[in-house]
LUMLO-783632 format. One record per residue: residue in three letters; x, y, z of N, C-alpha, C in turn; residue number from 1. Coordinates in steps of 0.05 Angstrom, whole numbers, plus 5000, padded with zeros to 4 digits. Example, Ala and Ser with C-alpha at 12.3 -4.5 7.8 and 13.67 -1.06 7.14 Angstrom:
residu;n_u;n_v;n_w;ca_u;ca_v;ca_w;c_u;c_v;c_w;num
ALA;5264;4886;5156;5246;4910;5156;5264;4934;5156;1
SER;5257;4955;5142;5273;4979;5143;5258;5001;5157;2
END
This chain:
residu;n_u;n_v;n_w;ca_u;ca_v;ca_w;c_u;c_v;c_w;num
UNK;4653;9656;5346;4626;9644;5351;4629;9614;5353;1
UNK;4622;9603;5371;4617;9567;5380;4588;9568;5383;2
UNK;4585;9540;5363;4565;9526;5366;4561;9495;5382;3
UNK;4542;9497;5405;4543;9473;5412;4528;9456;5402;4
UNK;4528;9435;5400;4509;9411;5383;4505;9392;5400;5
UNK;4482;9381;5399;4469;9350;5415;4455;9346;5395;6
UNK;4472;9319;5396;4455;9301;5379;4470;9287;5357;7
UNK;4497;9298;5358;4513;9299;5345;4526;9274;5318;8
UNK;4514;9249;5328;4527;9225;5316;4498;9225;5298;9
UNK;4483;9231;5302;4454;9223;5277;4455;9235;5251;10
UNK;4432;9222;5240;4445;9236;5204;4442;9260;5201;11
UNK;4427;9277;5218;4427;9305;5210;4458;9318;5233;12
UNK;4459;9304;5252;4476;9316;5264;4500;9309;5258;13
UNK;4510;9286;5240;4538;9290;5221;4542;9297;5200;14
UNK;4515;9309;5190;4513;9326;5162;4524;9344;5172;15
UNK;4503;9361;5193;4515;9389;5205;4544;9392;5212;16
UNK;4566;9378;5228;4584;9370;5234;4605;9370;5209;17
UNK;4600;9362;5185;4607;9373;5154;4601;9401;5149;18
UNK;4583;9403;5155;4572;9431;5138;4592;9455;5161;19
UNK;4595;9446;5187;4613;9465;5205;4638;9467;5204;20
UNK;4647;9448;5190;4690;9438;5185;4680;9455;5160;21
UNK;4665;9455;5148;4676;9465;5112;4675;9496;5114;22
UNK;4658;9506;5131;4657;9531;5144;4678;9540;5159;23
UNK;4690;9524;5163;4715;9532;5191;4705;9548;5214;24
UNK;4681;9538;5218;4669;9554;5246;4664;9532;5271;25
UNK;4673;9542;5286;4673;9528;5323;4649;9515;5322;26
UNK;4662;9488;5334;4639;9481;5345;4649;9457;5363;27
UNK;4625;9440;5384;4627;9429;5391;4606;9408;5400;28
UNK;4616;9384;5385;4596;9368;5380;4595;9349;5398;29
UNK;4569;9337;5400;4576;9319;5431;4539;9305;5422;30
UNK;4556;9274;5419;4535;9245;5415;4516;9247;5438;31
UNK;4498;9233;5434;4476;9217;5462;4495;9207;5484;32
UNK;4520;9194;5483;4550;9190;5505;4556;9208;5519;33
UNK;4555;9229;5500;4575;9247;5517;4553;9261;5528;34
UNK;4532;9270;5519;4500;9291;5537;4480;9279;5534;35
UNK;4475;9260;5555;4438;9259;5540;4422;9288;5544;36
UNK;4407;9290;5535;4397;9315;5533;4372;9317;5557;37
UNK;4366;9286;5558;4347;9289;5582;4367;9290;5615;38
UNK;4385;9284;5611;4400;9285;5635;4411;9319;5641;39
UNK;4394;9329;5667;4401;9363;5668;4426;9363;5675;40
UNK;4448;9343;5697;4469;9353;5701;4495;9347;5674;41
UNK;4481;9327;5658;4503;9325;5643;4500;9359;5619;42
UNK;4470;9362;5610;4462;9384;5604;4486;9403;5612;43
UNK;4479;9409;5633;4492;9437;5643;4520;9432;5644;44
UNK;4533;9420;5650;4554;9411;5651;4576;9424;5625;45
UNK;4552;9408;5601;4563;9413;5563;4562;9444;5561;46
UNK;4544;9449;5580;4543;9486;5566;4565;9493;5579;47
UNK;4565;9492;5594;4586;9511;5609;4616;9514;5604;48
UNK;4621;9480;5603;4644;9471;5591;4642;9487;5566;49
UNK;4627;9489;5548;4635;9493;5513;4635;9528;5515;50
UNK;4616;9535;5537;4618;9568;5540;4603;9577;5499;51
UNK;4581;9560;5497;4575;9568;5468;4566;9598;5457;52
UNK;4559;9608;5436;4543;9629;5430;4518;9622;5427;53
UNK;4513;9590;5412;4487;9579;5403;4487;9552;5412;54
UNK;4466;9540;5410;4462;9515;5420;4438;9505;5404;55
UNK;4445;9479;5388;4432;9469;5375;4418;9441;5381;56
UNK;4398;9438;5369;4391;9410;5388;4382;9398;5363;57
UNK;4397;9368;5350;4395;9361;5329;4397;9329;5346;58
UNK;4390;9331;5370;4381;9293;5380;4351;9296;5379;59
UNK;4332;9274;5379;4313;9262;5380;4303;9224;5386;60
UNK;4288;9230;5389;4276;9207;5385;4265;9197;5357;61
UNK;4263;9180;5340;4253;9184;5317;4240;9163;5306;62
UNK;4239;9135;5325;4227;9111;5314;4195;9116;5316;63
UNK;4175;9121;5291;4149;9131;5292;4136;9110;5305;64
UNK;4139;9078;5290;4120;9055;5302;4128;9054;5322;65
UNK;4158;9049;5336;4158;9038;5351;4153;9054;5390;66
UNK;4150;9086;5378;4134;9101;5399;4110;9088;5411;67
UNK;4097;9084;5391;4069;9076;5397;4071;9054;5424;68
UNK;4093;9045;5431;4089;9020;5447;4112;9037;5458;69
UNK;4133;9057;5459;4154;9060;5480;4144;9093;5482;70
UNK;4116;9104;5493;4114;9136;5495;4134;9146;5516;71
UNK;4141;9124;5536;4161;9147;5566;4181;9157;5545;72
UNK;4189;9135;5533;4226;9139;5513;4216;9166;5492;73
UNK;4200;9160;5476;4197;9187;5458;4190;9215;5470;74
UNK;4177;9213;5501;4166;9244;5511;4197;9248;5521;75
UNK;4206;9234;5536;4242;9238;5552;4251;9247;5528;76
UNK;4259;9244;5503;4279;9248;5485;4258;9273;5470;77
UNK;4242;9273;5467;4226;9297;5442;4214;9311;5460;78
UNK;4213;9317;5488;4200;9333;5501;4204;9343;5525;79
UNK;4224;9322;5547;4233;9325;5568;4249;9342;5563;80
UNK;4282;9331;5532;4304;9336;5529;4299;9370;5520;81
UNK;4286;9371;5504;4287;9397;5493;4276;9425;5519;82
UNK;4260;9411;5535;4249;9429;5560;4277;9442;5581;83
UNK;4291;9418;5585;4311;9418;5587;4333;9438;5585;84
UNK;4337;9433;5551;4354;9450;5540;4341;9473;5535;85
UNK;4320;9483;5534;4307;9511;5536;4313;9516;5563;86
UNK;4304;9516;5584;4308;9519;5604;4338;9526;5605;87
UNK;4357;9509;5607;4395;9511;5617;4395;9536;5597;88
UNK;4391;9542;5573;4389;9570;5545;4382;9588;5566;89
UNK;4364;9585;5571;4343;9614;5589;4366;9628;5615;90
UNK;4371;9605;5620;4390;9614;5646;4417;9625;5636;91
UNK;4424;9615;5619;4442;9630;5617;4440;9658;5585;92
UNK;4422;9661;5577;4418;9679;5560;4428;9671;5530;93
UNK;4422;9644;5522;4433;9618;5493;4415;9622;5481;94
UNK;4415;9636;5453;4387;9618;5436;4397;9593;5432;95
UNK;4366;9574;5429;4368;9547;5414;4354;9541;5394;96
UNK;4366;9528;5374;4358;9522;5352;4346;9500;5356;97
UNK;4331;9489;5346;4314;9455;5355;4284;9446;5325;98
UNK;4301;9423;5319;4285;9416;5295;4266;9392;5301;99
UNK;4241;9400;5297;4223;9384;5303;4203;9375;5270;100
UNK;4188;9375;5273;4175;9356;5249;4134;9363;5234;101
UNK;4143;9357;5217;4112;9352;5196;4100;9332;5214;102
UNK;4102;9315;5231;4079;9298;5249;4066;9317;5261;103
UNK;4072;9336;5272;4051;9352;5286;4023;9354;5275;104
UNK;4029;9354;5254;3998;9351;5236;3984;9332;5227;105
UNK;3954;9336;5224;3937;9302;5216;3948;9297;5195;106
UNK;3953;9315;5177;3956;9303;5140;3924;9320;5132;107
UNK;3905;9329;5150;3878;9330;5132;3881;9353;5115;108
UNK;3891;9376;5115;3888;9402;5094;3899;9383;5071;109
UNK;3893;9399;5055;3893;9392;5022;3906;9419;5003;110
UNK;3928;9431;5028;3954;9447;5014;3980;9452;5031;111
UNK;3995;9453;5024;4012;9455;5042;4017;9467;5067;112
UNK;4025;9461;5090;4016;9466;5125;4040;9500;5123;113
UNK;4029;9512;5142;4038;9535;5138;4048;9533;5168;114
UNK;4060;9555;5180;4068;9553;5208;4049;9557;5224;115
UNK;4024;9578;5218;4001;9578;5242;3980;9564;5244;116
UNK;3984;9539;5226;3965;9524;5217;3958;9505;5256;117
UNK;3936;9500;5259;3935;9490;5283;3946;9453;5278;118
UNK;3953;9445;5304;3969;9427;5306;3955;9399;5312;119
UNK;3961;9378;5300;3936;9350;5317;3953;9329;5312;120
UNK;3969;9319;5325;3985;9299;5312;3972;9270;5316;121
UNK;3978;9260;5297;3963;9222;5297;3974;9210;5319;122
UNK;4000;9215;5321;4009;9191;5344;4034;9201;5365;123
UNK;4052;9185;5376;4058;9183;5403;4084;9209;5389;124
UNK;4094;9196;5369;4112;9209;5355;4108;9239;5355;125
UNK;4087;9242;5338;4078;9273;5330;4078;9293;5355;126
UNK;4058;9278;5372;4049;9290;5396;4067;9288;5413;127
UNK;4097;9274;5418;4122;9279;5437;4131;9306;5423;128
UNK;4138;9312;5405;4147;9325;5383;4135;9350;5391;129
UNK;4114;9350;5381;4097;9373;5392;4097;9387;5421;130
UNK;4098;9367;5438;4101;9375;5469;4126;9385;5467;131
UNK;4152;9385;5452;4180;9398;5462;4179;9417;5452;132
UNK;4160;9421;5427;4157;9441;5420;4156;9472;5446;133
UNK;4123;9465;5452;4112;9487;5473;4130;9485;5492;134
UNK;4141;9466;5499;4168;9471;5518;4182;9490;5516;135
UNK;4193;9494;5491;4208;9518;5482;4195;9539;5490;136
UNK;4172;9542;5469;4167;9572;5467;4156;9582;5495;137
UNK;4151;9556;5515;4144;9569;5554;4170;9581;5560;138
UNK;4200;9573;5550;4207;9567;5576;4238;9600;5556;139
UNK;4235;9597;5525;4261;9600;5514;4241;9631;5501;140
UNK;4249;9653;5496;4238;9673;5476;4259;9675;5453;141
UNK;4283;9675;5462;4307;9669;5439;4315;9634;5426;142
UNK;4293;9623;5401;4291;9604;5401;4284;9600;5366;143
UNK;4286;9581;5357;4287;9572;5329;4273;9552;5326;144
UNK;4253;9540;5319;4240;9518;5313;4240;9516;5280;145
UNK;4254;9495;5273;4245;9482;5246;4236;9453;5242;146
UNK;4207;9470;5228;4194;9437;5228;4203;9424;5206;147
UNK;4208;9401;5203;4223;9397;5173;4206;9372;5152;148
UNK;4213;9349;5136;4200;9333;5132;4212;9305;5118;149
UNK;4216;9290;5132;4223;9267;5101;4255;9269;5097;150
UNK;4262;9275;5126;4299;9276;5116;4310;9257;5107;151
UNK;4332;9250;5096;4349;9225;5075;4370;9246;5072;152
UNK;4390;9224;5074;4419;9243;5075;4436;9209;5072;153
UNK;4470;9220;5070;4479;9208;5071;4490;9180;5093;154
UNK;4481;9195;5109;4491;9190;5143;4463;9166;5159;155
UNK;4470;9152;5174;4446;9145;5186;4427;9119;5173;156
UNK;4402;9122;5184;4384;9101;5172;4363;9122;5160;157
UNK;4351;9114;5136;4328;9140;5128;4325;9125;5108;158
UNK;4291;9122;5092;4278;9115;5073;4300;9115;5037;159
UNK;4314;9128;5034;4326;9136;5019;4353;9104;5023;160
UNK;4367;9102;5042;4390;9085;5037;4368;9056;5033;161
UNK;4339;9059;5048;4322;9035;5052;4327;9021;5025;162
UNK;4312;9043;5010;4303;9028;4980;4330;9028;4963;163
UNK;4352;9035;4963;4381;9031;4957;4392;9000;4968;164
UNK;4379;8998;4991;4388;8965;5005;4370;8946;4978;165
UNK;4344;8944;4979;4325;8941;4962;4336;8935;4944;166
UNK;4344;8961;4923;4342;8953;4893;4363;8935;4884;167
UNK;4384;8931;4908;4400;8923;4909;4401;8888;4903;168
UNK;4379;8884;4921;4386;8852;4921;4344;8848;4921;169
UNK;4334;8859;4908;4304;8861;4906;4297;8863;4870;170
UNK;4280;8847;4858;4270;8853;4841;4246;8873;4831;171
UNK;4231;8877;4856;4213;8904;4862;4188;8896;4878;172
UNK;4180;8921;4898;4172;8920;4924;4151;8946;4913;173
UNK;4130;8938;4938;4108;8963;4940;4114;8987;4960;174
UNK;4111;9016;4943;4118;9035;4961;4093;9056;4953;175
UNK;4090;9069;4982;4052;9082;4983;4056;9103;4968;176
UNK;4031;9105;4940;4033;9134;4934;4007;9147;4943;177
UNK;3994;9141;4966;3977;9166;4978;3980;9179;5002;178
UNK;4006;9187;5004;4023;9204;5026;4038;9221;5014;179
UNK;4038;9244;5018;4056;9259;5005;4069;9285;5018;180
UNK;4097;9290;5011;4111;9306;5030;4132;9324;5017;181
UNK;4154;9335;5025;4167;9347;5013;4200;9332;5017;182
UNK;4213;9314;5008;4236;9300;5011;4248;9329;5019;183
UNK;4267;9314;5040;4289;9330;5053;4313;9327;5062;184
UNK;4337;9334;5048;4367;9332;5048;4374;9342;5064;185
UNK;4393;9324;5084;4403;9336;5111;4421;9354;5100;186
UNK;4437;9351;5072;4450;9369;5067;4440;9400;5067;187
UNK;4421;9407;5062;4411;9426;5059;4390;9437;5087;188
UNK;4387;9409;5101;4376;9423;5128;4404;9434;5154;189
UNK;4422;9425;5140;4448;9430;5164;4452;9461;5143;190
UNK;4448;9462;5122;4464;9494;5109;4440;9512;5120;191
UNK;4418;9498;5129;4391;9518;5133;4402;9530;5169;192
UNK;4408;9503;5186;4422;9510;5212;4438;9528;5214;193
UNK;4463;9523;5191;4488;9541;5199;4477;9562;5197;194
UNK;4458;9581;5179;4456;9601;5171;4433;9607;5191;195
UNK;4423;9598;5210;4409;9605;5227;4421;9617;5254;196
UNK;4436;9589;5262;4464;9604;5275;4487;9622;5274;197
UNK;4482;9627;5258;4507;9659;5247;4486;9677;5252;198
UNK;4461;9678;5250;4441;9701;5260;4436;9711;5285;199
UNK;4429;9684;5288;4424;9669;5323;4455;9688;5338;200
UNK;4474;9678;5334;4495;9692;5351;4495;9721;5351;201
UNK;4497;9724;5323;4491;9766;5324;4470;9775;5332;202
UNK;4446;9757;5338;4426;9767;5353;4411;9785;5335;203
UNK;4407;9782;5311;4400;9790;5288;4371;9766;5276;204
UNK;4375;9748;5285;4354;9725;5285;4315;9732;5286;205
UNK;4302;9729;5263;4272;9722;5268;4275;9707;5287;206
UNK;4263;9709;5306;4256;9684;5337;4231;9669;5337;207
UNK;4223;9643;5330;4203;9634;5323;4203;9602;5312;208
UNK;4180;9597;5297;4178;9575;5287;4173;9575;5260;209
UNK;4190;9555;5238;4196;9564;5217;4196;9534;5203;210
UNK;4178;9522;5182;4180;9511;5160;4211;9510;5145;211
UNK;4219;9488;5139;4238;9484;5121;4244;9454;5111;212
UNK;4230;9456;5087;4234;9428;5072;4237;9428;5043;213
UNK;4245;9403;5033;4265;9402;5002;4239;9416;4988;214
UNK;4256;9428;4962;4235;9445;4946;4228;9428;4923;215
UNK;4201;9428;4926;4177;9404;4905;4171;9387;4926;216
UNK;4144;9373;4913;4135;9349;4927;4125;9323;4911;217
UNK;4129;9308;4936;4129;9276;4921;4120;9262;4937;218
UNK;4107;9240;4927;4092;9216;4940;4119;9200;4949;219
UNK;4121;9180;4964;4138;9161;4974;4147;9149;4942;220
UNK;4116;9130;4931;4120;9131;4913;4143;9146;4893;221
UNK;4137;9171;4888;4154;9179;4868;4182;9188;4877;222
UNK;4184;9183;4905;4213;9184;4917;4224;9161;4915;223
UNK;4214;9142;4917;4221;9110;4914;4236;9110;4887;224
UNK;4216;9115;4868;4224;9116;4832;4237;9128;4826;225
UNK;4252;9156;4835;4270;9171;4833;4297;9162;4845;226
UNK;4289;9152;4861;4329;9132;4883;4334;9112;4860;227
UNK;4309;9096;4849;4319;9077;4842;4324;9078;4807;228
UNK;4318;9099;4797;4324;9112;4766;4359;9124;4778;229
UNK;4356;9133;4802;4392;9143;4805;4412;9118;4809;230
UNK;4403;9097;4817;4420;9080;4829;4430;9064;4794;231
UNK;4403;9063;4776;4409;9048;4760;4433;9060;4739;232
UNK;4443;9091;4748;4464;9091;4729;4497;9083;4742;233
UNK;4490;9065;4768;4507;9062;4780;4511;9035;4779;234
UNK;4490;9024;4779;4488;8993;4774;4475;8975;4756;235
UNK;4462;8989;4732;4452;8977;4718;4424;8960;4731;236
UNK;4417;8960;4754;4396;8944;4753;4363;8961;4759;237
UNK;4352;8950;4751;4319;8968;4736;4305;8943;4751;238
UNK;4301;8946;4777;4277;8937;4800;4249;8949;4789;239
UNK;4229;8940;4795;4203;8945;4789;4191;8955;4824;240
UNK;4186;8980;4824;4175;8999;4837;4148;8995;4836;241
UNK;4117;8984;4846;4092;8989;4849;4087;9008;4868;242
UNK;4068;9020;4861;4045;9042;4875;4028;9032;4886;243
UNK;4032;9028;4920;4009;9015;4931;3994;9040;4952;244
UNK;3971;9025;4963;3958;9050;4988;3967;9045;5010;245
UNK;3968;9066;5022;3969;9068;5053;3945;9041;5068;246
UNK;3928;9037;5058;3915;9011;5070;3939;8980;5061;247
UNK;3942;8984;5038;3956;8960;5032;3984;8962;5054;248
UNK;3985;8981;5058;4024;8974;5078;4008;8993;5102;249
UNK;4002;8974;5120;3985;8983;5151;4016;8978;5169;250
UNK;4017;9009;5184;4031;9004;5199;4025;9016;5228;251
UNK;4043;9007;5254;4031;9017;5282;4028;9039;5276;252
UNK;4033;9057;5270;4030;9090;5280;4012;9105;5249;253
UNK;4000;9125;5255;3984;9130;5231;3999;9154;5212;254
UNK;4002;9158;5193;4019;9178;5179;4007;9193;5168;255
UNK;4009;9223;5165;3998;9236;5162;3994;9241;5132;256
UNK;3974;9238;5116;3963;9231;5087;3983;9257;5073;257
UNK;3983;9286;5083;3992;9309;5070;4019;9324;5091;258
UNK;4037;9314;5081;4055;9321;5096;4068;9348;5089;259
UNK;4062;9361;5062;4077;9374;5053;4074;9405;5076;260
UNK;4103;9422;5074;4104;9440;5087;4114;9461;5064;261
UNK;4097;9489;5080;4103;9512;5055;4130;9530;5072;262
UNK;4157;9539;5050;4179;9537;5070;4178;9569;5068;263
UNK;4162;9582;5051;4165;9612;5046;4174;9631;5061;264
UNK;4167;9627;5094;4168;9649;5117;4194;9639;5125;265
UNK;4216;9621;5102;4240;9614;5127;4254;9625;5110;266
UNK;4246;9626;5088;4265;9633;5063;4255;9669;5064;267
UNK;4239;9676;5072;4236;9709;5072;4255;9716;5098;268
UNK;4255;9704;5117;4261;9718;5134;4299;9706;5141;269
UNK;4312;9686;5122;4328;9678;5125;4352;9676;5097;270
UNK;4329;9682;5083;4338;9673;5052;4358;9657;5038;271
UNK;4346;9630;5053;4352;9605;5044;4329;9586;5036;272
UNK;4332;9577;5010;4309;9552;5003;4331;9537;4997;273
UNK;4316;9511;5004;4328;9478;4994;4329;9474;4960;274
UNK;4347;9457;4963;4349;9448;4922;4323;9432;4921;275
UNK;4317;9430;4903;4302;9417;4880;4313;9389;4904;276
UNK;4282;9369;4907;4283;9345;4924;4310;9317;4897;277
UNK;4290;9331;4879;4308;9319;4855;4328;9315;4859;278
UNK;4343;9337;4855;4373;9341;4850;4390;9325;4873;279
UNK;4381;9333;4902;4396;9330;4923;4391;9301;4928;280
UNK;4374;9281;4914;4368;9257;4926;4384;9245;4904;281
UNK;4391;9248;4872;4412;9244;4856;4449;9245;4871;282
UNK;4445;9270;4881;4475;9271;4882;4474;9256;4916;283
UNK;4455;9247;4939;4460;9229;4956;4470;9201;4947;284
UNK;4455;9193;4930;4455;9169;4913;4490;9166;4897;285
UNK;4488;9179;4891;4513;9186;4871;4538;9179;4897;286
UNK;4532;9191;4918;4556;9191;4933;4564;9167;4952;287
UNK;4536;9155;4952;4533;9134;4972;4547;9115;4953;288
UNK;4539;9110;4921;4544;9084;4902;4565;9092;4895;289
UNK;4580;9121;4902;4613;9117;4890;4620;9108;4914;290
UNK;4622;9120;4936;4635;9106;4958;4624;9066;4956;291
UNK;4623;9069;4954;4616;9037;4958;4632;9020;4942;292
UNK;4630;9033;4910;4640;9018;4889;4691;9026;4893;293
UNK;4683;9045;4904;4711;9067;4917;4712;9039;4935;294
UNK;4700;9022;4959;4710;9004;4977;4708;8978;4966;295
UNK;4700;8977;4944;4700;8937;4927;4723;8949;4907;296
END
């Protein structure tokens, strides 16, 4: 079984890229360089060449504000690309896996978003997102959608290394506690992939759209206060964390107040749940401040 991958150099797509060597299962990974995903001949080109079982699509677009002012760039990459790659799948008989996002939603319910929950996204982001979505499910019947939330991993740029730069050389900064979501470890969203694609190939696969995010929820806030309670057994230093509102830190794009997602129908039909947001944002931390202290 080969898996193909786009998207490959980003933090979920060099998590996955780990999580595939430790498996010793095929694959073949290939950056925004080697495929853009909006480009069909380079597209087709990667399939054919890799001759995959699955095909995963772990590129995006992901800058929220700065959509708001570049929508061609976020629909091309979150909506064109994935139409795309459903489409080249279809033709040749590929499921695709393709992880899209908690923007789809306003934030307004007041429990966690379920999969048939109807969709309204705030901004350019959500609503590119959303459009690659229906792309899929027009164009692919053998297809995987996971909406996910709040990823932080080792790899990449993500809220998580932010406030690690922070506590670093910061005595303490305001982070919003009236947003709230479910923190999410690429570690655990690449072990949620592999095990989708070992299905996906046997053709044994639920076909659909599927929730999957870290287990428990937390305000930014209390994700903030948790990086930086881990960092301090690494460095001794105890930054002062405030709890501010979403009015006090106004930014271009609007975020959705309730991000949290319920992961139950991914874990029934896949039987995999994420660790504790806790645990996995400890041992990120842990690995980031040994390696570091491992290069001084």
């Amino acid at each position: 079984m080969s898996i193909l991958v786009f998207g490959a150099a980003g933090q979920l797509g060099r998590e996955l890229a780990g999580a595939l060597s430790q498996r010793a299962m095929p694959a073949v990974l290939l950056s925004r360089q080697d495929a853009d995903i909006a480009d069909r001949p380079a597209v087709m080109s990667a399939i054919d060449r890799a001759k995959p079982a699955v095909v995963v699509n772990a590129a995006a677009y992901t800058k929220v504000d700065r959509a708001e002012s570049e929508p061609e760039m976020a629909f091309r990459d979150n909506s064109e690309g994935p139409a795309l790659l459903a489409d080249a799948c279809a033709a040749r008989g590929l499921p695709l896996i393709h992880v899209s996002t908690d923007y789809v939603f306003d934030g307004s319910k007041s429990s966690p978003y379920v999969e048939t929950d109807p969709v309204a996204p705030l901004g350019i982001y959500g609503a590119s997102k959303e459009a690659g979505e229906q792309a899929i499910r027009r164009a692919l019947e053998r297809h995987v959608i996971l909406r996910t939330a709040w990823v932080y991993g080792v790899h990449g740029t993500n809220f998580l290394k932010t406030m690690l730069n922070l506590a670093g050389r910061s005595e303490g900064w305001g982070v919003v506690m009236d947003q709230h979501g479910n923190p999410t470890a690429t570690a655990d969203l690449a072990e949620a992939i592999v095990a989708v694609a070992a299905r996906a190939a046997a053709d044994t696969a639920r076909w659909g759209t599927y929730h999957f995010a870290g287990t428990g929820e937390a305000s930014w806030y209390d994700f903030a206060c948790e990086i930086v309670a881990a960092q301090a057994q690494f460095t001794g230093r105890q930054p002062q964390v405030r709890a501010i509102t979403t009015a006090e830190y106004p930014t271009k794009a609007r975020r959705p107040a309730n991000s949290r997602l319920d992961s139950g129908l991914f874990a029934m039909a896949f039987g995999i749940k994420a660790h504790p947001w806790q645990e996995r944002t400890r041992e990120a931390v842990a690995a980031l401040l040994s390696a570091e202290t491992q290069r001084n």
